[in-house]
PAVEX-986123 format. One record per residue (C-alpha): z, y, x; residue number from 0. Coordinates in steps of 0.05 Angstrom, whole numbers. Each point is the difference from the previous one (the first is absolute). Layout:
% residues N
<r c3="Z" c2="Y" c1="X" num="NUM"/>
...
***
This chain:
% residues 441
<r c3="559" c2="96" c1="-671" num="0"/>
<r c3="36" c2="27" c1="65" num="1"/>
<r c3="59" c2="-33" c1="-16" num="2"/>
<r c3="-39" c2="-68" c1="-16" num="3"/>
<r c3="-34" c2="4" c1="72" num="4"/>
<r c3="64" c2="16" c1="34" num="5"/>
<r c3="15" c2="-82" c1="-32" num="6"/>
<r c3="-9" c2="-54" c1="49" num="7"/>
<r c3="-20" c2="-53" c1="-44" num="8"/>
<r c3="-60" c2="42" c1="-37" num="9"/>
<r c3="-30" c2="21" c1="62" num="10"/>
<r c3="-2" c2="-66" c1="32" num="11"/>
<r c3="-33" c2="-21" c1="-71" num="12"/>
<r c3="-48" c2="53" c1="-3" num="13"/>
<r c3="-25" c2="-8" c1="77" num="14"/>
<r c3="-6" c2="-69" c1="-13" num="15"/>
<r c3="-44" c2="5" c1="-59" num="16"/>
<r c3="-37" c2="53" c1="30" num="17"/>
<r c3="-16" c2="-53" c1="55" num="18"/>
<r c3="-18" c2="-59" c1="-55" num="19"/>
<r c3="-50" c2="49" c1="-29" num="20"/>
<r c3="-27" c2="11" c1="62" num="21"/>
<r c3="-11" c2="-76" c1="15" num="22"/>
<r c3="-34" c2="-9" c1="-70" num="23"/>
<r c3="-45" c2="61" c1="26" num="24"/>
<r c3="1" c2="84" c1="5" num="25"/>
<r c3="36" c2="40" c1="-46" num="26"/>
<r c3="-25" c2="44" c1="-42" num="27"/>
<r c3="9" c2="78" c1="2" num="28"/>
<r c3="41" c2="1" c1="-61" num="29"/>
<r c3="41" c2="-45" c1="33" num="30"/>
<r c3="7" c2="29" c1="65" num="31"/>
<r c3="26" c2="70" c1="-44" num="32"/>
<r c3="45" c2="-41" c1="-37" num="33"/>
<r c3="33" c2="-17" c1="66" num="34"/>
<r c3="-7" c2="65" c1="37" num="35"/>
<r c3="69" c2="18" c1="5" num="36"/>
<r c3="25" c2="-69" c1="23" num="37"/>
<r c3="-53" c2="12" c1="48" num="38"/>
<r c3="15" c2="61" c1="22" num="39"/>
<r c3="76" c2="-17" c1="6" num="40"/>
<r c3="-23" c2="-72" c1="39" num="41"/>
<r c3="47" c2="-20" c1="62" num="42"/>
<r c3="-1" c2="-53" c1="53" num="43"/>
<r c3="43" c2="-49" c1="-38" num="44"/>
<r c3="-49" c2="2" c1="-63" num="45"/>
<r c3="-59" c2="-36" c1="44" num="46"/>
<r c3="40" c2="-34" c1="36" num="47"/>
<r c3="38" c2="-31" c1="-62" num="48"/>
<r c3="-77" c2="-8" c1="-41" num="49"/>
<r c3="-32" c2="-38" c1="63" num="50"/>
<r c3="68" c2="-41" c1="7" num="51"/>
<r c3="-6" c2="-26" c1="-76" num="52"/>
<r c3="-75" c2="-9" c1="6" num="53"/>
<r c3="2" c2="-47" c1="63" num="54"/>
<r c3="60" c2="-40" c1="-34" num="55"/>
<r c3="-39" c2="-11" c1="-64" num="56"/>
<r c3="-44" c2="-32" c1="49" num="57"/>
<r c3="-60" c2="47" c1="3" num="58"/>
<r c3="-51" c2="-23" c1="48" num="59"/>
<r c3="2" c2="50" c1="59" num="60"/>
<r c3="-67" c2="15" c1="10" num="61"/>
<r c3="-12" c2="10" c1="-76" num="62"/>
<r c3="64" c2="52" c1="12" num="63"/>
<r c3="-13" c2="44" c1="53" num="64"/>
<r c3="-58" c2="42" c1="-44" num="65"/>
<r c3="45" c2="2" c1="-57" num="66"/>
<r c3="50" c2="29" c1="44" num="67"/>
<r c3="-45" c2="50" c1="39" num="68"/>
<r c3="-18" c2="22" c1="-64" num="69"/>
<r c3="74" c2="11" c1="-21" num="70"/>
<r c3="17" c2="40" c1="60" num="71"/>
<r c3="-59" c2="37" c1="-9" num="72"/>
<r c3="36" c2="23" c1="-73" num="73"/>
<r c3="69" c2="15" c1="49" num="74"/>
<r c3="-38" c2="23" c1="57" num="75"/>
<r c3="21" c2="75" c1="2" num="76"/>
<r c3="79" c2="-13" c1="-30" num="77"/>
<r c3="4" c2="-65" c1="54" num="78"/>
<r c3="-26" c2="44" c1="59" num="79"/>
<r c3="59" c2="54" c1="-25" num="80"/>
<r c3="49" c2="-53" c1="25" num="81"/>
<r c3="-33" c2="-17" c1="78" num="82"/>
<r c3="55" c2="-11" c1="48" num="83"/>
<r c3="1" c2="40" c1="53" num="84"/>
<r c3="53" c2="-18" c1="55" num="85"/>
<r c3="28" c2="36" c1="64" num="86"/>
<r c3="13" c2="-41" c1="69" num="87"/>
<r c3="71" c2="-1" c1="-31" num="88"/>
<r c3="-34" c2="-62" c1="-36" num="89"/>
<r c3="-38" c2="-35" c1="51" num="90"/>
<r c3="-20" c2="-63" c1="-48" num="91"/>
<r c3="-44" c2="48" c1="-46" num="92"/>
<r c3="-15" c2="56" c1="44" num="93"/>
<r c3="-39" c2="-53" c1="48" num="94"/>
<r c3="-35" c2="-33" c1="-54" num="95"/>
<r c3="-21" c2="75" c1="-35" num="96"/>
<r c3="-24" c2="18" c1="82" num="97"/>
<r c3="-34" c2="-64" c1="0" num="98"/>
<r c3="-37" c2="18" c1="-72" num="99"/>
<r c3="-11" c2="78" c1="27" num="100"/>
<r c3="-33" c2="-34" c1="64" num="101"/>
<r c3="-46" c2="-52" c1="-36" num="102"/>
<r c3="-23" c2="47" c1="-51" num="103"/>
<r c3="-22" c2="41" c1="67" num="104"/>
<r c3="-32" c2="-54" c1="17" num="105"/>
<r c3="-40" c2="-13" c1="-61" num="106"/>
<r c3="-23" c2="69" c1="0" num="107"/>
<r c3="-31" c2="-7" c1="60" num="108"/>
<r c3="-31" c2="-73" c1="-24" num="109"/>
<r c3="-27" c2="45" c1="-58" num="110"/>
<r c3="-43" c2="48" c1="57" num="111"/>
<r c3="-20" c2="-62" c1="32" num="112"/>
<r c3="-32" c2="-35" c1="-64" num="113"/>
<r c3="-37" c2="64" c1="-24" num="114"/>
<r c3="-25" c2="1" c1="78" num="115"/>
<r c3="-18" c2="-76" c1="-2" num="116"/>
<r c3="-50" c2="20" c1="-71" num="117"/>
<r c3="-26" c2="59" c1="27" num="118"/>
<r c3="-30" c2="-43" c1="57" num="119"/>
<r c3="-23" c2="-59" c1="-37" num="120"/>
<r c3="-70" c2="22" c1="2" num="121"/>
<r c3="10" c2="26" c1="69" num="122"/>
<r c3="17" c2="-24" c1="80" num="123"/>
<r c3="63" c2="17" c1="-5" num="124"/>
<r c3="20" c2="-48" c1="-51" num="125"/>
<r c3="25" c2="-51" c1="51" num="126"/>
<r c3="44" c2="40" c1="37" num="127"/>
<r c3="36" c2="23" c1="-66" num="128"/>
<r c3="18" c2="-66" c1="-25" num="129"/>
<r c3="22" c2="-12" c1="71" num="130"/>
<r c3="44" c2="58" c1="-23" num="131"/>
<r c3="18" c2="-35" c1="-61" num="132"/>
<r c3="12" c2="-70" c1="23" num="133"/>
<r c3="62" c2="46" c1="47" num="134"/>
<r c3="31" c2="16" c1="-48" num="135"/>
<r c3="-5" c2="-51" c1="-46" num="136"/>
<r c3="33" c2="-35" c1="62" num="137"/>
<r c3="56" c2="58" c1="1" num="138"/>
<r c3="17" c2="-16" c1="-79" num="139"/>
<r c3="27" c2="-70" c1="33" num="140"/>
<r c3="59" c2="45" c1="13" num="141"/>
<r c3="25" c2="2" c1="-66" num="142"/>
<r c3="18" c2="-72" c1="-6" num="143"/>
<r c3="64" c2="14" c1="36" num="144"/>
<r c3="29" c2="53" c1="-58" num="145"/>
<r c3="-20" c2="-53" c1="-58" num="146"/>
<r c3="36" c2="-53" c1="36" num="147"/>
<r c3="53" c2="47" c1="6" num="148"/>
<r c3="6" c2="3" c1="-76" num="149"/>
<r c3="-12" c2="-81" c1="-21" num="150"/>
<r c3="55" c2="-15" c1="57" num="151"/>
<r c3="57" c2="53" c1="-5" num="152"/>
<r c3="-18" c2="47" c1="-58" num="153"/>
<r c3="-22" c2="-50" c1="-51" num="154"/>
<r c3="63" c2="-52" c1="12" num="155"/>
<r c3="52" c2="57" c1="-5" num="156"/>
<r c3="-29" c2="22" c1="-71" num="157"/>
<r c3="-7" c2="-65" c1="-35" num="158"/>
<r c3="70" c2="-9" c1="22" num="159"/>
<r c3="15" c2="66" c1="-31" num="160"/>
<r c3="-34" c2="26" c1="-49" num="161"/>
<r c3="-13" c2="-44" c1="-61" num="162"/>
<r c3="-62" c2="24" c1="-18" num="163"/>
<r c3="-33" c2="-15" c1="65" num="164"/>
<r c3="-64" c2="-49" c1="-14" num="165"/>
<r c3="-33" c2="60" c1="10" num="166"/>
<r c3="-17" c2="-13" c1="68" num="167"/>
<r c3="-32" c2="-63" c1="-7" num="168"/>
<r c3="-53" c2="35" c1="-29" num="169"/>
<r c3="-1" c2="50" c1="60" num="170"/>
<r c3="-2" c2="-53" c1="42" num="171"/>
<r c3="-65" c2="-29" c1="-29" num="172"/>
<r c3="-15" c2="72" c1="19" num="173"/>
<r c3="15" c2="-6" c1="64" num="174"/>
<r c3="-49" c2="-67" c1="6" num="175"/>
<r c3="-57" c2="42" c1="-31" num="176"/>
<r c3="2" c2="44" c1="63" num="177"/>
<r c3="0" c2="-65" c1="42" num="178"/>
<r c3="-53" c2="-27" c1="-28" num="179"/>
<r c3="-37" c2="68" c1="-4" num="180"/>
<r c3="17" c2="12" c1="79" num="181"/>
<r c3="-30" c2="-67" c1="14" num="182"/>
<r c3="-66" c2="7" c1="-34" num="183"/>
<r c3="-10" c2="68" c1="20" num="184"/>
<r c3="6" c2="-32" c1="77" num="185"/>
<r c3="-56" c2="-47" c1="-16" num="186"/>
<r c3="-46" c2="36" c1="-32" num="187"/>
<r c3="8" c2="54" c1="58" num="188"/>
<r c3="-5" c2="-50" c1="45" num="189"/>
<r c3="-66" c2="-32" c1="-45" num="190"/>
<r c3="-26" c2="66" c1="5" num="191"/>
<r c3="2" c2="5" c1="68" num="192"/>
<r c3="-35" c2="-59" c1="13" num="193"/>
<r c3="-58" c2="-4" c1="-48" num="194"/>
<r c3="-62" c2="38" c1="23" num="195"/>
<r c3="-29" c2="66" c1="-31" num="196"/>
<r c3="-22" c2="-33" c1="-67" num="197"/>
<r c3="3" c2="6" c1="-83" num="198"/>
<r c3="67" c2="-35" c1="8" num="199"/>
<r c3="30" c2="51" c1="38" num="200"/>
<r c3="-9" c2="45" c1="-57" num="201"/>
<r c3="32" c2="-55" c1="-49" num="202"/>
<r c3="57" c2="-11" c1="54" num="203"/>
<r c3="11" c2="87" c1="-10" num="204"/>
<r c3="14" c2="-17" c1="-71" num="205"/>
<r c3="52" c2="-55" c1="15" num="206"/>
<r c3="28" c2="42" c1="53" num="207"/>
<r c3="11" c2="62" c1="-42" num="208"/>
<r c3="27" c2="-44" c1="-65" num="209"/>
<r c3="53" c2="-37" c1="42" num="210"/>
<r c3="16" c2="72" c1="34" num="211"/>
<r c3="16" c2="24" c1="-69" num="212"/>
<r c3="34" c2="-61" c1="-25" num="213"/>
<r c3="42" c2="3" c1="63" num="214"/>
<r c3="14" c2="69" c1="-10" num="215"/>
<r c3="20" c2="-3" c1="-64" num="216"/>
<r c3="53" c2="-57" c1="8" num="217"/>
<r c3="29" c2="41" c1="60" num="218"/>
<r c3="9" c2="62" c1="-39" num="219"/>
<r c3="28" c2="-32" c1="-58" num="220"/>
<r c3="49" c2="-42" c1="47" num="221"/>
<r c3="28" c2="74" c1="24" num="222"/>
<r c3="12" c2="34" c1="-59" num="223"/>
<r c3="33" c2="-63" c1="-32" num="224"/>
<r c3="42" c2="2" c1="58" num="225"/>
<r c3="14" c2="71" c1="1" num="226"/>
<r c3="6" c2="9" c1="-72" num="227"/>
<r c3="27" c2="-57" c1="-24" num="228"/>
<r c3="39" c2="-52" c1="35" num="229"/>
<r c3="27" c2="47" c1="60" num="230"/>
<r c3="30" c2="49" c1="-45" num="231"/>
<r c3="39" c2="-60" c1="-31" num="232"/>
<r c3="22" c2="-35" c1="60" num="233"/>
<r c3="23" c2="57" c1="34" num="234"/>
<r c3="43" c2="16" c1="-66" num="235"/>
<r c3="34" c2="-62" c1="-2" num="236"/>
<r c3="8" c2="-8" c1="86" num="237"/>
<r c3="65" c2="28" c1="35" num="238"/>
<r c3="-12" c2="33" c1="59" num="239"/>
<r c3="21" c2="-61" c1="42" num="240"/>
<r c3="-53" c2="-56" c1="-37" num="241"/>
<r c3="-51" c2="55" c1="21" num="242"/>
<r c3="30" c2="5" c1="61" num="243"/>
<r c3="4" c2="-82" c1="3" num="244"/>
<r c3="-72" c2="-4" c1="-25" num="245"/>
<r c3="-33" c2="51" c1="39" num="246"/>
<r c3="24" c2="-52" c1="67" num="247"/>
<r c3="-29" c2="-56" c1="-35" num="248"/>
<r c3="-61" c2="31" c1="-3" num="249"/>
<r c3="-12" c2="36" c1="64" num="250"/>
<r c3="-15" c2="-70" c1="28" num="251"/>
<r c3="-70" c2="-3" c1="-32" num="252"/>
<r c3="-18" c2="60" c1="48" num="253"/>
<r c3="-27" c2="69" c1="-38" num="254"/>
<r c3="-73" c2="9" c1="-29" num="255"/>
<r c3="-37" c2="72" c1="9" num="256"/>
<r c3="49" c2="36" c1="26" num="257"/>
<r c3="-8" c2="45" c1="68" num="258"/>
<r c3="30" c2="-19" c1="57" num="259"/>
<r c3="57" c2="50" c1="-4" num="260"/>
<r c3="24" c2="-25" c1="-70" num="261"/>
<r c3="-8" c2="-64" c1="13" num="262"/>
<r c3="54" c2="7" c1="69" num="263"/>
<r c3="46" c2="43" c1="-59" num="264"/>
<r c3="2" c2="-58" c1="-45" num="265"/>
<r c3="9" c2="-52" c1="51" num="266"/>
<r c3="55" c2="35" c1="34" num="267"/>
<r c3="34" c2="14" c1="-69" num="268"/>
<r c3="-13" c2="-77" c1="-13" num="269"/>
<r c3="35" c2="-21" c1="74" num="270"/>
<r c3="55" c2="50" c1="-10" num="271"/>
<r c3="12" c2="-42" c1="-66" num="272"/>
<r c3="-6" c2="-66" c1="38" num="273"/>
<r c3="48" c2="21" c1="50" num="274"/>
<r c3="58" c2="14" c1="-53" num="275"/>
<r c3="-17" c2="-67" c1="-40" num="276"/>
<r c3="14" c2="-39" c1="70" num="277"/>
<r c3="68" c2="40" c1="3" num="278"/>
<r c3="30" c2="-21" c1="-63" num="279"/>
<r c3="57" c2="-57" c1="-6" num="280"/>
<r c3="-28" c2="-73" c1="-3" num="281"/>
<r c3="29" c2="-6" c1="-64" num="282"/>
<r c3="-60" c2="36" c1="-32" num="283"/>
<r c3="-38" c2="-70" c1="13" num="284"/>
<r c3="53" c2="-36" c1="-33" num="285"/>
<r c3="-16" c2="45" c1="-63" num="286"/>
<r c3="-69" c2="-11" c1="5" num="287"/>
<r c3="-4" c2="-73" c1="9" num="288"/>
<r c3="55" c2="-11" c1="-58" num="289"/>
<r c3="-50" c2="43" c1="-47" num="290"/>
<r c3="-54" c2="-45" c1="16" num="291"/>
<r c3="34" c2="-65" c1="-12" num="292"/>
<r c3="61" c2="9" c1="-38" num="293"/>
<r c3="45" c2="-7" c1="48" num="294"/>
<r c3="65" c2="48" c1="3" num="295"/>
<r c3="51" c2="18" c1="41" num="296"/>
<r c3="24" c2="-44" c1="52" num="297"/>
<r c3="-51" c2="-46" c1="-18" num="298"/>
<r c3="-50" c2="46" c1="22" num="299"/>
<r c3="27" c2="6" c1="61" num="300"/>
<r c3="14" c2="-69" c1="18" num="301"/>
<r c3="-76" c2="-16" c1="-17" num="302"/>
<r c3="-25" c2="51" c1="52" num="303"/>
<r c3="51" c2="-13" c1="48" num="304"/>
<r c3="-10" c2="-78" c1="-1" num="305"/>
<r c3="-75" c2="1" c1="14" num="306"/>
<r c3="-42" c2="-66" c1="-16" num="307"/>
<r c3="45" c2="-63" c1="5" num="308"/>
<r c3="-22" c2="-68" c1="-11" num="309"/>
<r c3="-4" c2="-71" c1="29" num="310"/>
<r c3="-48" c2="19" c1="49" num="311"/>
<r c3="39" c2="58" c1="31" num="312"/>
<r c3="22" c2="72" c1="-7" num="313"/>
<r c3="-45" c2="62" c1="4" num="314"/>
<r c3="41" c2="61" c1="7" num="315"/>
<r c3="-14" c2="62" c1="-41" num="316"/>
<r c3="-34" c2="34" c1="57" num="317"/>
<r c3="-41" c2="-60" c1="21" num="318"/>
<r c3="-32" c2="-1" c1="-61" num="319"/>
<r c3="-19" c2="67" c1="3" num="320"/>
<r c3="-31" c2="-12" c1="56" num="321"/>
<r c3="-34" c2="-63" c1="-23" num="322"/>
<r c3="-34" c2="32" c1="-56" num="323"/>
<r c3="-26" c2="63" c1="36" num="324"/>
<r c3="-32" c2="-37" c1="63" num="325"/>
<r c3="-36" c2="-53" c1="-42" num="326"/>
<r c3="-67" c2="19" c1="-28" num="327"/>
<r c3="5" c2="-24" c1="-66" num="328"/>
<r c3="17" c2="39" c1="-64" num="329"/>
<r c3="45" c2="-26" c1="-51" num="330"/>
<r c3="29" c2="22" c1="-63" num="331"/>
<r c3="46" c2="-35" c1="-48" num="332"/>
<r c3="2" c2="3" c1="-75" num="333"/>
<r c3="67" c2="-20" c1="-29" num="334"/>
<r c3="-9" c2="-47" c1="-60" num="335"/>
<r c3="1" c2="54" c1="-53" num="336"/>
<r c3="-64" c2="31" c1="38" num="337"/>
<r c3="41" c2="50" c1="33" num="338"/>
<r c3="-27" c2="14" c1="73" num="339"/>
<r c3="67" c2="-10" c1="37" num="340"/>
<r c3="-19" c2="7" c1="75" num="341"/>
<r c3="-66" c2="6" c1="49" num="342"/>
<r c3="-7" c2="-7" c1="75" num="343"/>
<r c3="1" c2="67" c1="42" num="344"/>
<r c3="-49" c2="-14" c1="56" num="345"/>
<r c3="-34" c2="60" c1="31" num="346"/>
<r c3="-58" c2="-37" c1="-13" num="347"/>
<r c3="-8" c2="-14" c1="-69" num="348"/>
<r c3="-54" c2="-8" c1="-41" num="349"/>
<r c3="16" c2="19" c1="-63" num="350"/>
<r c3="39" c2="62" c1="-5" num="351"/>
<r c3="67" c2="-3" c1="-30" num="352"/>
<r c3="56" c2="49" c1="-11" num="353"/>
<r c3="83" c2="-18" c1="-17" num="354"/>
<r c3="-20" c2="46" c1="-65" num="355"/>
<r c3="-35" c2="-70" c1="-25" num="356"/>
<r c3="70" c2="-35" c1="2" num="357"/>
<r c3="24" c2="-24" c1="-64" num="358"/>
<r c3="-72" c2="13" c1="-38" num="359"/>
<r c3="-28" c2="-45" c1="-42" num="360"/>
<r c3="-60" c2="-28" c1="44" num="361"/>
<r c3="-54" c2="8" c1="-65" num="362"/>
<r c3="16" c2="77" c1="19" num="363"/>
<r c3="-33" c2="-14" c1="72" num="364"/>
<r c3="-68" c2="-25" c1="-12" num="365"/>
<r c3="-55" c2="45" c1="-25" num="366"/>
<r c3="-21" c2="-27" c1="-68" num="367"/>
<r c3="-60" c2="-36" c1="20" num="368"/>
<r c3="49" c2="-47" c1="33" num="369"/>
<r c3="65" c2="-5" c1="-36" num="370"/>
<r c3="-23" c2="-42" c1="-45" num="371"/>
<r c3="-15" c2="-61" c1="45" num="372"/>
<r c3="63" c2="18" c1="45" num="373"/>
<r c3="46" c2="-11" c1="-64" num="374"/>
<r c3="-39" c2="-61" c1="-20" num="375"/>
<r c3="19" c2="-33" c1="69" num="376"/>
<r c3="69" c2="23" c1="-2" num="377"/>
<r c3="2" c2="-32" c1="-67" num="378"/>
<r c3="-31" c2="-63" c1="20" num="379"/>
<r c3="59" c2="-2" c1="60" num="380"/>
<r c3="57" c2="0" c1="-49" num="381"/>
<r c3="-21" c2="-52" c1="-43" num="382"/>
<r c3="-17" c2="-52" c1="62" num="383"/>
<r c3="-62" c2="1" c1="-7" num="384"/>
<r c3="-23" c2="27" c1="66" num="385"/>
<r c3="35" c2="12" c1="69" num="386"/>
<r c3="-55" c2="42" c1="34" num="387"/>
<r c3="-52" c2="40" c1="-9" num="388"/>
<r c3="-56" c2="25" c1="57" num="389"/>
<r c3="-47" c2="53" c1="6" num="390"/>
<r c3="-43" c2="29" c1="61" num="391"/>
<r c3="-28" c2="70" c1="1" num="392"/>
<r c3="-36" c2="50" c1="40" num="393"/>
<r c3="28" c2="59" c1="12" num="394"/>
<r c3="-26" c2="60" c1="54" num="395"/>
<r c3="-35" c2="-57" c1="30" num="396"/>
<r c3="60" c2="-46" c1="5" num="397"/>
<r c3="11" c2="-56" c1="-23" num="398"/>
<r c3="64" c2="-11" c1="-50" num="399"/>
<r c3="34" c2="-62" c1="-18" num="400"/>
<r c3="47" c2="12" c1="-64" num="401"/>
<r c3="43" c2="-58" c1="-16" num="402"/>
<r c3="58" c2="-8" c1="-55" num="403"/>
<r c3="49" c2="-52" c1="0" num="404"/>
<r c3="45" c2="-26" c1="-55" num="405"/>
<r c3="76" c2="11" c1="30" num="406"/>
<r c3="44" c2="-57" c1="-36" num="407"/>
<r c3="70" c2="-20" c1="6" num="408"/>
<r c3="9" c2="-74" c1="22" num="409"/>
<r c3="15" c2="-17" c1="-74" num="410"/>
<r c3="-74" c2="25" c1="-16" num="411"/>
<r c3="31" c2="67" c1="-34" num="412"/>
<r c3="-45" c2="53" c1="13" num="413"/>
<r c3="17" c2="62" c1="37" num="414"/>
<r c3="-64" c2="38" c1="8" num="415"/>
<r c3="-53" c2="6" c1="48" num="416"/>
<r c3="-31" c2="23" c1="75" num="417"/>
<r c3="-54" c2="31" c1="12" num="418"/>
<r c3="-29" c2="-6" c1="72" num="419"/>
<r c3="-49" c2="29" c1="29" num="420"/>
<r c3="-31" c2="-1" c1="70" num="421"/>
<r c3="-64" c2="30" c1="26" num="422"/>
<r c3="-40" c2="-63" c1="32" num="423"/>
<r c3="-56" c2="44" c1="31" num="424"/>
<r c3="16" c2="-23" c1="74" num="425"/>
<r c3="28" c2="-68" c1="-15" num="426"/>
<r c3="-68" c2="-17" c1="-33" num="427"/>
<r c3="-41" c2="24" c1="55" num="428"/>
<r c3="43" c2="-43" c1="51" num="429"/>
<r c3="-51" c2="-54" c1="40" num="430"/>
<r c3="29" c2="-64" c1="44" num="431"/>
<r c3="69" c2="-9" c1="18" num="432"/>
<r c3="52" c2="37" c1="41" num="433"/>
<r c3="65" c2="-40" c1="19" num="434"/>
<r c3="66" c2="19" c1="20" num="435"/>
<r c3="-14" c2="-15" c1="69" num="436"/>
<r c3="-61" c2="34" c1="-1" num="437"/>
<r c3="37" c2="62" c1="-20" num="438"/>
<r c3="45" c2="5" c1="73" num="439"/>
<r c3="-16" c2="51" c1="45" num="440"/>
***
């Protein structure tokens, strides 16, 4: 038996199956002792590997995340045997670990705030605790920066190298859970707040505390999935320089519940990092640009060095930088395999985006509530028979205008497609006319 669980094959089989059974419904006892030393002997890889297999046989997500709470429930005490830990040596895991340490702080204290908000239902003071509670319901908003942090540099890098990786698309839908969960715990706070001293308050407590649980449950499970699971791998399979690499790429989405002195740490790790990448030899851009297009060589270098040139003129390399981070408008271009190939770097941007995403496959960059309509346009591009595609959306109280555009060559041959995206929010409110001349001091 030992030597048939040190076999890669047979425990990716049995962790699978486990994992079917579990869809079909709970295991039995006799079961669970039939599998107790697999159990007990359970490692990262062996979830990762039985979620990967499920969500490729095409497993509906929501119908998978019980069946796989349930599973790490089973590997719960070998999986939590294998948490990372990581030293300021690693800065890419030892901020996101801080960040986890400081949220979980945080939710402690939400816990003494929710038990305060019950106690004073029937009383006064009721108010002035969910008052409490709405705070730091508001303060939880923080933690949107270390899950972009993960779809945006974390998530690209291990699709790209580990094969096994569809594991995080379920962790995204995770991640949209807590969204969602963050959101309606806002309004019903906020619903709460508003609605006099009646029987619905009382009916309002019970939504409150269900979507406080729910929410606290996805959190929870998000961390020790992390911490357990998918860190442990990736920082197996990263050389100190990826981290290194990584860790830059992801100091731009700012840090979430951290103090202020290890926040200043990690940024001035993440600058000192910054300020060797700008030192190094030009040619590193050459490398880069010929792994993204397939360009090699002297080819490479040409390419960058030449700039855009056309009929209508010539923009210099460094004029296009320029170009495309003053002008408030997003874009991203998918390659026509569906490979995202290159995205606009204003300060401004809307939609977060990290060089991790380059080269990765653009199904791999929509939650799974959306992929499905993003491939069906993409689809509907390369056969002809659409060139655009709009859409308008709200977001923070903004207002978003997504657009993709069929790219062709003159022939007609396809060669993928641009997303743009501009916030309209002032342009809409704009009244009258205002002229050139009008403009002149």
């Amino acid at each position: 038996m030992a030597e048939l669980r040190g076999d890669a094959t047979a425990r990716a089989e049995i962790f699978k199956q486990l994992l079917e059974t579990l869809l079909g419904g709970a295991t039995s006892p006799t079961q669970v002792k039939s599998l107790r030393a697999w159990l007990d002997d359970s490692r990262p890889d062996d979830l990762v590997r039985a979620v990967d297999q499920a969500v490729a046989a095409g497993h509906n997500l929501a119908r998978l995340k019980p069946a796989v709470s349930k599973l790490i429930n089973l590997m719960h005490d070998s999986l939590a045997k294998h948490r990372l830990q990581a030293s300021l040596d690693d800065p890419l895991f030892a901020s996101l670990l801080a960040e986890n340490a400081g949220l979980l702080d945080w939710l402690a204290n939400g816990k003494s705030l929710t038990q305060a908000f019950n106690r004073g239902l029937a009383t006064v003071e009721v108010d002035g605790a969910a008052l409490r509670l709405s705070s730091f319901c508001s303060g939880l908003a923080g933690l949107e920066s270390h899950l972009r942090k993960k779809e945006n540099v974390l998530f690209p890098w291990f699709e790209a190298h580990y094969p096994e990786y569809r594991c995080v698309r379920l962790m995204w839908d995770i991640h949209d859970d807590i969204r969602r969960g963050l959101k309606q715990l806002a309004e019903l706070l906020d619903t709460w707040l508003t609605v006099p001293a009646t029987d619905g308050r009382r009916l309002g407590a019970a939504a409150i505390n269900a979507t406080l649980g729910k929410l606290y449950f996805d959190i929870n499970t998000n961390i020790f999935r992390e911490e357990c699971a998918l860190f442990p791998i990736m920082a197996g399979l990263m050389a100190p320089a990826t981290k290194q690499t990584l860790f830059t790429e992801s100091a731009d989405y700012g840090w979430s519940f951290l103090n202020r002195t290890a926040a200043a740490e990690f940024e001035r790790l993440a600058l000192d990092d910054r300020q060797r990448s700008d030192s190094l030899p030009t040619a590193t851009a050459h490398e880069t640009f010929g792994a993204a297009t397939g360009t090699t060589g002297e080819s490479a270098v040409a390419a960058i060095a030449s700039g855009l040139v056309g009929r209508t003129g010539h923009l210099p390399p460094e004029i296009l930088g320029a170009l495309f981070a003053t002008i408030h408008l997003d874009m991203t271009w998918v390659d026509q395999d569906d490979k995202v190939r290159w995205f606009s770097d204003s300060p401004k941007r809307i939609f977060p985006r990290s060089p991790a995403i380059i080269g990765r496959d653009v199904r791999n960059c929509h939650p799974g509530s959306s992929v499905d309509r993003v491939v069906a346009i993409l689809n509907s591009f390369r056969v002809g028979g659409k060139d655009r595609e709009a859409f308008w959306i709200e977001l923070g109280g903004r207002f978003i205008h997504i657009e993709y555009f069929a790219l062709r060559s003159p022939d007609g041959r396809y060669l993928g497609t641009l997303e743009a995206s501009e916030d309209l929010t002032d342009k809409r409110a704009l009244r009258g006319q205002k002229r050139l001349a009008e403009a002149m001091p």
